[in-house]
LUMVO-464774 format. One record per residue (C-alpha): x negated, y negated, z negated; residue in one letter; residue number from 1. Coordinates in nm, 4 decimals, decimal comma. Each point is the difference from the previous one (the first is absolute). Last residue first. Layout:
N
+----------+----------+----------+------+------+
!     east !    north !       up ! resn ! resi !
+----------+----------+----------+------+------+
!        X !        Y !        Z !    a !  NUM !
...
+----------+----------+----------+------+------+
// end
This chain:
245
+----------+----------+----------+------+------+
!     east !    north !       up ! resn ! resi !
+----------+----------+----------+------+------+
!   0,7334 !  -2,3484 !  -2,5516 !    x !  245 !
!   0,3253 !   0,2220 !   0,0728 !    x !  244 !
!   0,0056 !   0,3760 !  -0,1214 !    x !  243 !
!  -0,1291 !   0,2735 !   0,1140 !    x !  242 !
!   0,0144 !   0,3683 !  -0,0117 !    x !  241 !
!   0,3599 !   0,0609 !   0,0040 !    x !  240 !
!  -0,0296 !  -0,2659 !   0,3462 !    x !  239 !
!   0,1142 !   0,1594 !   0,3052 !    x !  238 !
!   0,2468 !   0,2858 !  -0,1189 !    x !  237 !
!   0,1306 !  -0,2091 !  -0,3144 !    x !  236 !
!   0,0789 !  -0,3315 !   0,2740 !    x !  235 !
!   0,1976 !   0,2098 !   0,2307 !    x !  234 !
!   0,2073 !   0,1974 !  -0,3041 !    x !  233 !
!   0,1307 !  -0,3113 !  -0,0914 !    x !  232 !
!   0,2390 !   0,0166 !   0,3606 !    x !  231 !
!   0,2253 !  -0,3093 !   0,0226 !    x !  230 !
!  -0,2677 !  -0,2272 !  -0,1859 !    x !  229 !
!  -0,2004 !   0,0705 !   0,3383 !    x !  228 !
!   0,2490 !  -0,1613 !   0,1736 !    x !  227 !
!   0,1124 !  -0,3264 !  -0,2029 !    x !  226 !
!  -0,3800 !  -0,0434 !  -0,0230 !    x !  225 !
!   0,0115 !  -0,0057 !   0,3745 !    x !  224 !
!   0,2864 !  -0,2512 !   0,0361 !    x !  223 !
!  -0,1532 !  -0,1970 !  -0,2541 !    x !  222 !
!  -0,3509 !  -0,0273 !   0,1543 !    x !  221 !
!   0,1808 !  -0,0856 !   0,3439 !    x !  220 !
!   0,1044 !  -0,2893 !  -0,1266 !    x !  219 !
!  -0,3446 !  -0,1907 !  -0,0445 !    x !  218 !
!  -0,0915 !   0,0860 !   0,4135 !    x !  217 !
!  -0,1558 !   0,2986 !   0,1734 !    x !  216 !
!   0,0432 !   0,2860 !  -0,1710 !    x !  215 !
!   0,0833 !   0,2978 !   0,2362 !    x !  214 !
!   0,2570 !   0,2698 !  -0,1208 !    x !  213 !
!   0,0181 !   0,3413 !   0,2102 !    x !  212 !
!   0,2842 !   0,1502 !   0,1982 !    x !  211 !
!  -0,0936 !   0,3870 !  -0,0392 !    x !  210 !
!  -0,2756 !   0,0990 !   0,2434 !    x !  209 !
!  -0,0413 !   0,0344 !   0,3884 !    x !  208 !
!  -0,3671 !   0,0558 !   0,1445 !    x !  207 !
!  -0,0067 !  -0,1323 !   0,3177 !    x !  206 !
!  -0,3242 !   0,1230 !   0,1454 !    x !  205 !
!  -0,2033 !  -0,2680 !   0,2016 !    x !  204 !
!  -0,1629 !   0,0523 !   0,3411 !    x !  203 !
!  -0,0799 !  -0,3316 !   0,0820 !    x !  202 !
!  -0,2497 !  -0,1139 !  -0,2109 !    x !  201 !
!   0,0540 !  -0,0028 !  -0,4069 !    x !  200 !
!  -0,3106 !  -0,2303 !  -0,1406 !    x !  199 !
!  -0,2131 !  -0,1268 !   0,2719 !    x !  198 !
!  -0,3625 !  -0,1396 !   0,0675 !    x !  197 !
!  -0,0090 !   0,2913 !   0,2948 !    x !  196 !
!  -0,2679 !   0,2071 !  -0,0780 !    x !  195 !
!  -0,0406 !  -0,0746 !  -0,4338 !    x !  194 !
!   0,3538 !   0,0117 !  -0,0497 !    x !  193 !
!   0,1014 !   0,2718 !   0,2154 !    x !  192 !
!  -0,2714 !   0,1858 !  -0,1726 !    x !  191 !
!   0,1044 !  -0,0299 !  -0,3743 !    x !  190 !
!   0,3161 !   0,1314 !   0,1095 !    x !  189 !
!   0,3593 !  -0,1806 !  -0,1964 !    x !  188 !
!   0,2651 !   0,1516 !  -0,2090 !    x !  187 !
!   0,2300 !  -0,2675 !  -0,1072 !    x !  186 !
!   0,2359 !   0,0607 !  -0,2749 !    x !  185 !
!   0,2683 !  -0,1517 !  -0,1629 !    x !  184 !
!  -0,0315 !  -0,3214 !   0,1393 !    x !  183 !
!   0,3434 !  -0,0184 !   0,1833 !    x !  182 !
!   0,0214 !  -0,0200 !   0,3464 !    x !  181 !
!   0,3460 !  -0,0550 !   0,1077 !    x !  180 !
!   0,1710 !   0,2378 !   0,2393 !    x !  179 !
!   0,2928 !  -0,0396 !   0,2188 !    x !  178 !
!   0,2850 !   0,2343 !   0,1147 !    x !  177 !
!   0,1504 !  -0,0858 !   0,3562 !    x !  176 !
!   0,2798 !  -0,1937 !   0,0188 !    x !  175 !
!   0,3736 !   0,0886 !   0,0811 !    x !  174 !
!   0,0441 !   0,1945 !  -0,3095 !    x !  173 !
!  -0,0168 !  -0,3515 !  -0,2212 !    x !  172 !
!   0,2824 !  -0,1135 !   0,1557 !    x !  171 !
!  -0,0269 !  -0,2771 !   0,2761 !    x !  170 !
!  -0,0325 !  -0,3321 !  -0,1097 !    x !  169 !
!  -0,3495 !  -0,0971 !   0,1869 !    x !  168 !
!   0,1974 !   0,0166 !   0,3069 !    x !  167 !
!   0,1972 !  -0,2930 !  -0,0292 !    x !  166 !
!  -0,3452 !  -0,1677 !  -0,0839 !    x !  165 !
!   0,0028 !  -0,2319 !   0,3352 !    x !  164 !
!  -0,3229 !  -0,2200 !  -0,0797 !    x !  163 !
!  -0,2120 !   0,3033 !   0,1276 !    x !  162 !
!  -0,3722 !   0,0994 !  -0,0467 !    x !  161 !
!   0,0416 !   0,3679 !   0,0541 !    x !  160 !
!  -0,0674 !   0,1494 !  -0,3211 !    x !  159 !
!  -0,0198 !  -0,3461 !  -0,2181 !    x !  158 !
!   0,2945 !  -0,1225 !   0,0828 !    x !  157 !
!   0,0560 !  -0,3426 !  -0,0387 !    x !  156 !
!   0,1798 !  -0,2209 !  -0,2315 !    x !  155 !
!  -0,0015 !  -0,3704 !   0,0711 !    x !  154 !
!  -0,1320 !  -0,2725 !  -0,2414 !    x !  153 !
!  -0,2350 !  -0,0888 !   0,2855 !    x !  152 !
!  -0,1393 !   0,3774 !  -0,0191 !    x !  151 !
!   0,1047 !   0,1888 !  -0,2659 !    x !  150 !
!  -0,0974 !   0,4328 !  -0,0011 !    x !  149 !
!   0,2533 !   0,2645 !  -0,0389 !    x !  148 !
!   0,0625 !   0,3610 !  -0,1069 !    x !  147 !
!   0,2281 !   0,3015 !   0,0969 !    x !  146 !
!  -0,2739 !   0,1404 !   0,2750 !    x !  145 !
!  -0,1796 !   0,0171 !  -0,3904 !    x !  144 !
!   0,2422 !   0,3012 !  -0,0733 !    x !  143 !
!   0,0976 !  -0,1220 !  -0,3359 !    x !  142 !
!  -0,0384 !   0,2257 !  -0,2992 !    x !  141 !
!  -0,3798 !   0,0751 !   0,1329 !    x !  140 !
!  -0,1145 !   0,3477 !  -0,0299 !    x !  139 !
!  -0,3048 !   0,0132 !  -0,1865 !    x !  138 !
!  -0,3709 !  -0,0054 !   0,1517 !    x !  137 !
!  -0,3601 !   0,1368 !  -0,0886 !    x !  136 !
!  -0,2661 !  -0,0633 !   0,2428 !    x !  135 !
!  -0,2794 !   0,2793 !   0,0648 !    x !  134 !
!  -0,2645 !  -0,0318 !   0,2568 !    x !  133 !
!  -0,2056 !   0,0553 !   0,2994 !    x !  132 !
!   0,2284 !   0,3143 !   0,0394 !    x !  131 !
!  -0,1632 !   0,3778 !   0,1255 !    x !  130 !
!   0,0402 !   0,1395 !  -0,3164 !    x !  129 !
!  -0,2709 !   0,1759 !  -0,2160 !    x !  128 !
!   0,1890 !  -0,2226 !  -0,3088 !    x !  127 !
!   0,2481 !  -0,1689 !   0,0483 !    x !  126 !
!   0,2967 !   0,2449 !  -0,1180 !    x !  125 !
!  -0,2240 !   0,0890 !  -0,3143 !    x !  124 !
!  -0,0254 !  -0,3746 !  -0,0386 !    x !  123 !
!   0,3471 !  -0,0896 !  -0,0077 !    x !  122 !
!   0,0908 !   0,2847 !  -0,2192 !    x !  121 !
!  -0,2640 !  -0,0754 !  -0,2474 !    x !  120 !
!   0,1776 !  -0,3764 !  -0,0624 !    x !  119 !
!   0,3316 !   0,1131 !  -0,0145 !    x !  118 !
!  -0,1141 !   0,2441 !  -0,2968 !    x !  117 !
!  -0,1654 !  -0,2562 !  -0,1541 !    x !  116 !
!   0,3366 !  -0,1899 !  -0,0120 !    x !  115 !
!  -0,0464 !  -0,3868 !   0,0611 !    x !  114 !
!   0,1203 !  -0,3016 !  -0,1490 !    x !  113 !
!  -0,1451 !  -0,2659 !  -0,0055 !    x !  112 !
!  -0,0090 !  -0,1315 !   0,3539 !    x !  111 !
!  -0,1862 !  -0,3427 !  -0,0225 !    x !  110 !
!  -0,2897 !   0,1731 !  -0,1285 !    x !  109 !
!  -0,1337 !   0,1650 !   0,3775 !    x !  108 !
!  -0,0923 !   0,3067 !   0,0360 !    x !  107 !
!  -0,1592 !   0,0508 !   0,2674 !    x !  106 !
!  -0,1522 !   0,3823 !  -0,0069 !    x !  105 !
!  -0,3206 !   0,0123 !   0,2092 !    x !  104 !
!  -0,1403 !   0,3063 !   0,1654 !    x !  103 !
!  -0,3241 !   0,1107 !   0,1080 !    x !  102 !
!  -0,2180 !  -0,1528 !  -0,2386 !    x !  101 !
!  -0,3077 !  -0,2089 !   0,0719 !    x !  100 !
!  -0,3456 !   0,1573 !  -0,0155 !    x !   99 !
!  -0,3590 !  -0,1475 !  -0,1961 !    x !   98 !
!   0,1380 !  -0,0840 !  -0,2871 !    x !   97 !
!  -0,0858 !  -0,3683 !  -0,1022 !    x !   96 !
!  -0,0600 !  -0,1300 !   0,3357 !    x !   95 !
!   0,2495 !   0,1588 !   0,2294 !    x !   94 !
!   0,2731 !   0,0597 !  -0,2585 !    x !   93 !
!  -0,0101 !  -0,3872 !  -0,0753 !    x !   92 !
!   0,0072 !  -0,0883 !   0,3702 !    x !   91 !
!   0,3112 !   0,2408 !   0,0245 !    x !   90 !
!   0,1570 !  -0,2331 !  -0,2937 !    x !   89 !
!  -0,0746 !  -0,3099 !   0,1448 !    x !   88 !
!   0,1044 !   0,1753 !   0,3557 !    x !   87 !
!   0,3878 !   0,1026 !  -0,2092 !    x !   86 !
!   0,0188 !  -0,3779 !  -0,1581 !    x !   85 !
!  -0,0822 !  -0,1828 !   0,3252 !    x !   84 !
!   0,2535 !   0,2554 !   0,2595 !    x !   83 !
!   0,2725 !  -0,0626 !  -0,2866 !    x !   82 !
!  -0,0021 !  -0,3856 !   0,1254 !    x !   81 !
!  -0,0961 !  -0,2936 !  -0,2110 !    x !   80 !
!   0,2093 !  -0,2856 !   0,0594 !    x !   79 !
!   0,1639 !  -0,0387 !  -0,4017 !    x !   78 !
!  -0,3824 !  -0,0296 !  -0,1004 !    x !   77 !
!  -0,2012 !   0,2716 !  -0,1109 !    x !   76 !
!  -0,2279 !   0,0735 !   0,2931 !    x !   75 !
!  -0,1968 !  -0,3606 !  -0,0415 !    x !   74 !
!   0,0176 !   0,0807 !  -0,3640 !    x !   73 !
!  -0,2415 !   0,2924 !   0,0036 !    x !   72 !
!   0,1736 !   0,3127 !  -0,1340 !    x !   71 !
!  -0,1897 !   0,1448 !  -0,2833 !    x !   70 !
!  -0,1579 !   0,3559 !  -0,0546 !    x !   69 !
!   0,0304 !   0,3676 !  -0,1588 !    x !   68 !
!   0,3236 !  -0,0829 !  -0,1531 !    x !   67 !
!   0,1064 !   0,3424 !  -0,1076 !    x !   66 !
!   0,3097 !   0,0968 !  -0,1012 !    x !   65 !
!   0,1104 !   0,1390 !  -0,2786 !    x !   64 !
!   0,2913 !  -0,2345 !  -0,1519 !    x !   63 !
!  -0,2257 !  -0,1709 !  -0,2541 !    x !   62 !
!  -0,2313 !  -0,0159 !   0,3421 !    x !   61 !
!   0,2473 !  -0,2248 !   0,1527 !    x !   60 !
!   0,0776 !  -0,1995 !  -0,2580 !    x !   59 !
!  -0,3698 !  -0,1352 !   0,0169 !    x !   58 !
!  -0,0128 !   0,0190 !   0,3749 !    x !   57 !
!   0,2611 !  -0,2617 !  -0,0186 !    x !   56 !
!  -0,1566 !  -0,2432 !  -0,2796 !    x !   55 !
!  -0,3335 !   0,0046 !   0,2328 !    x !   54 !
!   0,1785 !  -0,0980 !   0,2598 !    x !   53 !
!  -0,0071 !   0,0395 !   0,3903 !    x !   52 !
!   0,1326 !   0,3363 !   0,0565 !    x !   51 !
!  -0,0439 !   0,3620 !   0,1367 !    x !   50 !
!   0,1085 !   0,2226 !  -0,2457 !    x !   49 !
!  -0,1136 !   0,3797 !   0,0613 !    x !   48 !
!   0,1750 !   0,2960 !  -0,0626 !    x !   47 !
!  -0,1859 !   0,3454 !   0,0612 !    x !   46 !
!   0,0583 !   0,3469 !   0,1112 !    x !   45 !
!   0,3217 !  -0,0098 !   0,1199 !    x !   44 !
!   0,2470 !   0,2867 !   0,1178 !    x !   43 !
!   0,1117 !   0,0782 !  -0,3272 !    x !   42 !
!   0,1586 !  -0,2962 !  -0,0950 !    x !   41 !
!   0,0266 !  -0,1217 !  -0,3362 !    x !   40 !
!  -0,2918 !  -0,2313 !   0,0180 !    x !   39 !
!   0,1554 !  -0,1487 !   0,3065 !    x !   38 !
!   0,3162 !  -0,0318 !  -0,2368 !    x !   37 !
!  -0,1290 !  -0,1849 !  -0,2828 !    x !   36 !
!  -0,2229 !  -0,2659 !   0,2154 !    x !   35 !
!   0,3380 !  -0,0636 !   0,1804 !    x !   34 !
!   0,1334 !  -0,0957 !  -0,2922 !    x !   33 !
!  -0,2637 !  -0,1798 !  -0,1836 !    x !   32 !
!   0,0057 !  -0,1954 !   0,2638 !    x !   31 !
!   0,2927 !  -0,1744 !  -0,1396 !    x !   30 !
!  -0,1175 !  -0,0382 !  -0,3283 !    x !   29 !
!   0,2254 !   0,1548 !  -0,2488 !    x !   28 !
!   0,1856 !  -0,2028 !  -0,2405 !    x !   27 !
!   0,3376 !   0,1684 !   0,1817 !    x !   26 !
!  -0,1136 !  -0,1842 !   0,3252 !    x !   25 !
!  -0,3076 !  -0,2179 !  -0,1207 !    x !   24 !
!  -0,1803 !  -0,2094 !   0,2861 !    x !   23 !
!  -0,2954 !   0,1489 !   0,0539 !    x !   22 !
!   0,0652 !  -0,0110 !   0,4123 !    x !   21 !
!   0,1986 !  -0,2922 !  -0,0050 !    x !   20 !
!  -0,2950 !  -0,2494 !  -0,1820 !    x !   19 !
!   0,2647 !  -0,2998 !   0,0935 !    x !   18 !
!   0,3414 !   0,1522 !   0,1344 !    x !   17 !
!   0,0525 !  -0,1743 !   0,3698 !    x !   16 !
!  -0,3590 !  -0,1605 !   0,0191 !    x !   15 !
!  -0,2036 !   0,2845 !  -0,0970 !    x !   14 !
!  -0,4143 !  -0,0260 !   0,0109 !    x !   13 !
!  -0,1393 !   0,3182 !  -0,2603 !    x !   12 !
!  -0,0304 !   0,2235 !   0,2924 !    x !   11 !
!   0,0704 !   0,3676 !  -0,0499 !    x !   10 !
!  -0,0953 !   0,2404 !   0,2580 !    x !    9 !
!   0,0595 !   0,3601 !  -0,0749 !    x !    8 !
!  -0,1988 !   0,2517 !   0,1498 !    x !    7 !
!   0,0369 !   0,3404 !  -0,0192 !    x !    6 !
!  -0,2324 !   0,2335 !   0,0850 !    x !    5 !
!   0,0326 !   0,3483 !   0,1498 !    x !    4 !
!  -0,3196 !   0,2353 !   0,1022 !    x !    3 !
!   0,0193 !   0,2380 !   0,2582 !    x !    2 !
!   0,1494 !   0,3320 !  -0,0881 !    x !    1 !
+----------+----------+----------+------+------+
// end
């Protein structure tokens, strides 16, 4: 089996929720949850933080990860690309270890919650395949044929560019299903990356989970915390072990 990291960036810059990703959900950090459940996995071999701050890779390796190095700032801003983070990491591999794993796991913080099990599936169904990558996706409640952009105060379709949206009303059955990608996992090859200065490619498996909960903005905490108090027995199976800094 070739080797499996994951690799969780974690700037500390946030405008929407200030210091998002350690931002506490249940008086856990918020990485701390997607530390939790890569080291639950089965399929990884090692968890690695890649961020900016000091105070981050602090929590980070209460967790048990390991925050073998710092992000430079000019990769850390709200531009920065997932290509930057994945070749500062590959550099790092390079360098300090002499080989650069196979496979990365993207995990990224904004999608708390995550079942290990989920996780493994994704990259046993990855693995020794013949994709570039691995995206995962839940259905959308909308068809997004059903959806609209504004120009000059007007609505417009977005699938098809039209200002007549008679047929945008259409029942739902009409429409094609539609997939948003989620953040619950990415699996990504090492090699794509370093050949072609790409993350996914064009050969990209659609790997459909449950609907999954992003946090982007101050509400979205609630809504999430509203979740996970829903099912207790979440929060015992990550974190029996540990408790919040």
């Amino acid at each position: 089996m070739k080797e499996v990291v994951a690799l969780i960036p974690a700037r500390s810059g946030s405008k929407g929720v200030p210091n998002k990703n350690i931002f506490p959900l249940c008086e856990i950090p918020l990485i701390a949850y997607s530390i939790v459940s890569a080291l639950k996995s089965e399929m990884i071999d090692r968890v690695i933080v890649s961020t900016d701050s000091e105070e981050y890779a602090h929590i980070a390796r209460y967790y048990g990860a390991e925050v073998p190095f710092l992000r430079p700032a000019n990769i850390s801003d709200d531009k920065a690309t997932d290509t930057q983070f994945f070749d500062h990491a590959i550099d790092w591999f390079k360098v300090n270890e002499g080989h650069v794993p196979a496979y990365f796991a993207h995990l990224r913080p904004t999608t708390p919650l995550r079942n290990p099990a989920v996780i493994d599936q994704a990259i046993r169904t990855f693995i020794d395949s013949d994709f570039t990558a691995l995206r995962s996706c839940h259905k959308m409640s909308e068809s997004s044929y059903k959806t609209f952009e504004i120009e000059d105060r007007k609505l417009k379709r977005l699938c098809g560019g039209e200002f007549n949206v008679e047929n945008a009303n259409l029942g739902r059955q009409a429409y094609p299903l539609t997939y948003d990608a989620n953040g619950y996992i990415d699996v990504v090859r090492s090699e794509l990356i370093q050949s072609q200065s790409i993350v996914h490619g064009d050969k990209v498996y659609a790997f459909v989970t449950e609907r999954a909960y992003e946090i982007d903005e101050p509400d979205d905490i609630d809504f999430v915390e509203f979740i996970v108090k829903k099912k207790p027995e979440y929060m015992t199976f990550l974190f029996k072990d540990k408790q919040s800094l």
